[in-house]
C-alpha positions as CSV (number, residue, x, y, z in Angstrom):
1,X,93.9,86.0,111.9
2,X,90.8,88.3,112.9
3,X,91.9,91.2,114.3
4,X,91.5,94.4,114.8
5,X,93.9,95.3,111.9
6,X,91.1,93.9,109.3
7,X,89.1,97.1,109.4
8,X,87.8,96.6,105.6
9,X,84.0,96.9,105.9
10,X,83.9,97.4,109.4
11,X,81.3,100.6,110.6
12,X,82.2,103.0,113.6
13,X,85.9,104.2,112.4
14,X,84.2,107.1,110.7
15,X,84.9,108.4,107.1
16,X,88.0,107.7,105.5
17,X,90.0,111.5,104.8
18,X,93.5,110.1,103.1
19,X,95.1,113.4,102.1
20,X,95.8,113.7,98.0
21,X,98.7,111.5,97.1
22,X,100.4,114.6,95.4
23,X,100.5,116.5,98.2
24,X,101.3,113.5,101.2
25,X,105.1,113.3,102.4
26,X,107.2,110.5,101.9
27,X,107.2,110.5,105.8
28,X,105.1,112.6,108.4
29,X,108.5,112.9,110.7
30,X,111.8,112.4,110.6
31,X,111.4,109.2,113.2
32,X,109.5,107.7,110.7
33,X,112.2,107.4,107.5
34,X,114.5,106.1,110.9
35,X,111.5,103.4,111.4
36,X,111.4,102.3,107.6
37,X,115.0,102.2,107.4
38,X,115.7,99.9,110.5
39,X,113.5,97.2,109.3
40,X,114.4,97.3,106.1
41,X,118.2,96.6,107.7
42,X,117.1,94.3,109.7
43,X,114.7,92.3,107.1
44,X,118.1,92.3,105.3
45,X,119.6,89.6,107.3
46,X,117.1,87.0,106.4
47,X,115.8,85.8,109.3
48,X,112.0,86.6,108.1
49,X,109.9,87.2,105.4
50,X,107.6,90.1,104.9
51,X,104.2,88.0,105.8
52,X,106.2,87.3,109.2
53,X,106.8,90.7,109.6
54,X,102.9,91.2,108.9
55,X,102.1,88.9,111.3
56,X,104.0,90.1,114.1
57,X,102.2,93.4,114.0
58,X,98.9,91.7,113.9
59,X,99.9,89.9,117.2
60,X,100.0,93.3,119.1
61,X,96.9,93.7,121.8
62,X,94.0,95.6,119.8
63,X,94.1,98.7,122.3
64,X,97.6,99.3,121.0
65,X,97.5,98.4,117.1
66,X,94.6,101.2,116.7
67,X,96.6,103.9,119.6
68,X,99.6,103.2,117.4
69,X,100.3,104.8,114.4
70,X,101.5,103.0,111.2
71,X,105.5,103.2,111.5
72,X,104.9,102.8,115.5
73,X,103.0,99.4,114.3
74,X,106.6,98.5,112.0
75,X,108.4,99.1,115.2
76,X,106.6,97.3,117.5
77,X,106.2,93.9,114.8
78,X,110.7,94.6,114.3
79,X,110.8,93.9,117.6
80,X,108.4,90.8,118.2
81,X,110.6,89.0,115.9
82,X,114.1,90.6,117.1
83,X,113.4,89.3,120.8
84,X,111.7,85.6,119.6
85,X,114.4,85.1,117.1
86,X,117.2,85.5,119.8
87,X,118.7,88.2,117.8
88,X,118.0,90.8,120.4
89,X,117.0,90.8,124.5
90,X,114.4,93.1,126.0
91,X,117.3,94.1,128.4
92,X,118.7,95.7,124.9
93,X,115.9,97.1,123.8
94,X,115.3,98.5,126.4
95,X,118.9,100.1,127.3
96,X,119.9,100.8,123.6
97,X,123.1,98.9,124.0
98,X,123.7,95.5,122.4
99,X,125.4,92.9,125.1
100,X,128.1,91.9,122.7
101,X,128.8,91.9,118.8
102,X,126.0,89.9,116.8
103,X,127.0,86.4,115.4
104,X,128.7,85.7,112.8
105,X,125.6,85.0,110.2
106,X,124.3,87.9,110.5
107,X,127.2,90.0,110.4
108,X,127.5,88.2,106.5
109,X,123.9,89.7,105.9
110,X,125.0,93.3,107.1
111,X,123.6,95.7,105.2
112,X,125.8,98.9,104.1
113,X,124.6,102.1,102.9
114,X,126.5,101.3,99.8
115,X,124.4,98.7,99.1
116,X,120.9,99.7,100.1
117,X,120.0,100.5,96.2
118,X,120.8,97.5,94.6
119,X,119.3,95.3,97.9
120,X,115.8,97.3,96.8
121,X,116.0,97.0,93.9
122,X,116.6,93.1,93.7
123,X,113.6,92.8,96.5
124,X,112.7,89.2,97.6
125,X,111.5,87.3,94.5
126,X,107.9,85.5,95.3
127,X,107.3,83.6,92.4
128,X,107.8,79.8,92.3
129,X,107.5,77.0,89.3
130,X,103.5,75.4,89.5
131,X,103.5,71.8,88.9
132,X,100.2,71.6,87.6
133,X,97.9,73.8,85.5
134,X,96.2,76.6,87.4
135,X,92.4,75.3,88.8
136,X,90.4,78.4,88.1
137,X,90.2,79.9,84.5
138,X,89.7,83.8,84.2
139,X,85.7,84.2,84.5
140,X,85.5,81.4,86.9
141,X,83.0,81.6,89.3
142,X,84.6,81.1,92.7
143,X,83.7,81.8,96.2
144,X,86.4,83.0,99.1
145,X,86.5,80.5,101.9
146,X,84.2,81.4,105.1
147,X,87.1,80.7,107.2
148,X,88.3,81.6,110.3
149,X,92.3,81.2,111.8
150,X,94.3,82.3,114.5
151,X,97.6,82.1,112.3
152,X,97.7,84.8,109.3
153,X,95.6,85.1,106.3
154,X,95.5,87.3,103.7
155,X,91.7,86.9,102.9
156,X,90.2,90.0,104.5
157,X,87.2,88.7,106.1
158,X,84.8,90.8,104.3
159,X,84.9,88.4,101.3
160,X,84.9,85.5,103.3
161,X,81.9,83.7,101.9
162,X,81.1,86.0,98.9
163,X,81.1,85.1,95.5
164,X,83.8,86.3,92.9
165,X,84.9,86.2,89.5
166,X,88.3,85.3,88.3
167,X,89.9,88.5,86.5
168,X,93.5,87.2,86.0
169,X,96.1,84.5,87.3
170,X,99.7,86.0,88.3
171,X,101.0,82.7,88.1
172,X,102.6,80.2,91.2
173,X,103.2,82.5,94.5
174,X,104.7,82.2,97.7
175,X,101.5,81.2,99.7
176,X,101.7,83.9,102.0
177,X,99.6,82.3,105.0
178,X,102.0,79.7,105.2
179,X,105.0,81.6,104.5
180,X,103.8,83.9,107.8
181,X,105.2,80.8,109.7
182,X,108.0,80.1,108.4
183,X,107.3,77.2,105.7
184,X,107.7,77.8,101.9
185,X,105.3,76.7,99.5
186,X,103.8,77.8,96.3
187,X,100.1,77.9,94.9
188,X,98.3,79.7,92.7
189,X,97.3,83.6,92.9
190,X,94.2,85.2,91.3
191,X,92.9,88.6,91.3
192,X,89.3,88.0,92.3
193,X,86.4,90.6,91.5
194,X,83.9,90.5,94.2
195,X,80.8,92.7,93.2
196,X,79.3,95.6,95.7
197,X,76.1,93.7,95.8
198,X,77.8,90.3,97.0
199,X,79.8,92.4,99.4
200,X,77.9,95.0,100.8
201,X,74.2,94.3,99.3
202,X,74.3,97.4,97.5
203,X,74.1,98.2,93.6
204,X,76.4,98.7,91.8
205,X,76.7,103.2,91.1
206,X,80.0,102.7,88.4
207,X,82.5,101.8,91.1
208,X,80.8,98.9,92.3
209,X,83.7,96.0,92.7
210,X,86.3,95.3,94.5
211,X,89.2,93.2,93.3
212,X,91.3,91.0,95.8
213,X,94.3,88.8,94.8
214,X,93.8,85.3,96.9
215,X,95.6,82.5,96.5
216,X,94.3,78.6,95.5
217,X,93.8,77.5,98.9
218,X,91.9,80.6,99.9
219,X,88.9,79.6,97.1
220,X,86.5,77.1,95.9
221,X,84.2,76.6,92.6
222,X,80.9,78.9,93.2
């Protein structure tokens, strides 16, 4: 969707000052490892995938995604989907204390400190048998679809429209716009090098491209 969590290429948010990654904590405060370990928990049980749980963060109102800070934006998407999956009320939220015990299905999916290691590192597998040969060969000339949706994409829209190269295939994928909303299906994922002159209509100064992995639907021969 366009939103105001697509900031690539947009002017006005000033210049980017990411501290070194050798010298950035794991987390700013301790709320925040509390943050990243409740939704990983609650992921646990199943009831979403991770472009769900992307989506339900790009549904906040643009005032609060930018006032919010990144694990504020995790909390905020865990409970979109806690409260419209059933699993939780507001009234809970909102006292802390659950109404009675959760149901039986997701009790099965608990998951135990024990068992938070081998959950991570097992992960949610993406990858899905193709029934045909891929459409785009590496150094295929494509271009990203100028498209616009109010469901969730993972073209950013400054590539929408430009034209690309192919600079690998990872094989059949999860299609993630689809899987956002709950159906399953598998297509095709490149990694796509768009050129700083197609993209910002500048030359390129030795760090001139950008590469974004898109999926089949998401591209068409240039």
């Amino acid at each position: 969707m366009n939103g105001v969590h697509d900031l690539g290429g947009m002017d006005g948010f000033g210049p980017i000052d990411a501290e070194p990654e050798s010298e950035e904590p794991l987390f700013h405060a301790p709320w925040e490892r509390r943050a990243f370990a409740v939704t990983l928990a609650m992921g646990a049980l199943g009831q979403w995938s991770i472009d769900s749980a992307r989506h339900a963060r790009e549904r906040q109102h643009p005032v609060d995604y930018l006032e919010n800070s990144y694990y504020e934006n995790w909390i905020v998407g865990l409970e979109t989907l806690l409260i419209e999956l059933g699993i939780v009320t507001s009234e809970e939220l909102a006292t802390g204390q659950a109404a009675g015990p959760a149901a039986e299905e997701l009790q099965a999916h608990k998951l135990t400190g024990e068992n938070v290691a081998a959950v991570l590192a097992i992960g949610s597998p993406t990858t899905m048998k193709g029934k045909k040969p891929p459409r785009f060969a590496v150094g295929g000339k494509v271009r990203a679809h100028p498209t616009h949706t109010i469901g969730h994409t993972r073209v950013p829209r400054y590539v929408r429209g430009r034209p690309g190269t192919i600079a690998g295939w990872h094989g059949v994928h999860i299609f993630a716009d689809m899987s956002a909303h709950g159906l399953k299906e598998g297509q095709d994922l490149y990694s796509v090098r768009f050129e700083a002159k197609a993209l910002w209509g500048v030359e390129d100064v030795g760090r001139g491209a950008v590469y974004v992995d898109l999926w089949d639907n998401h591209l068409e021969p240039a």
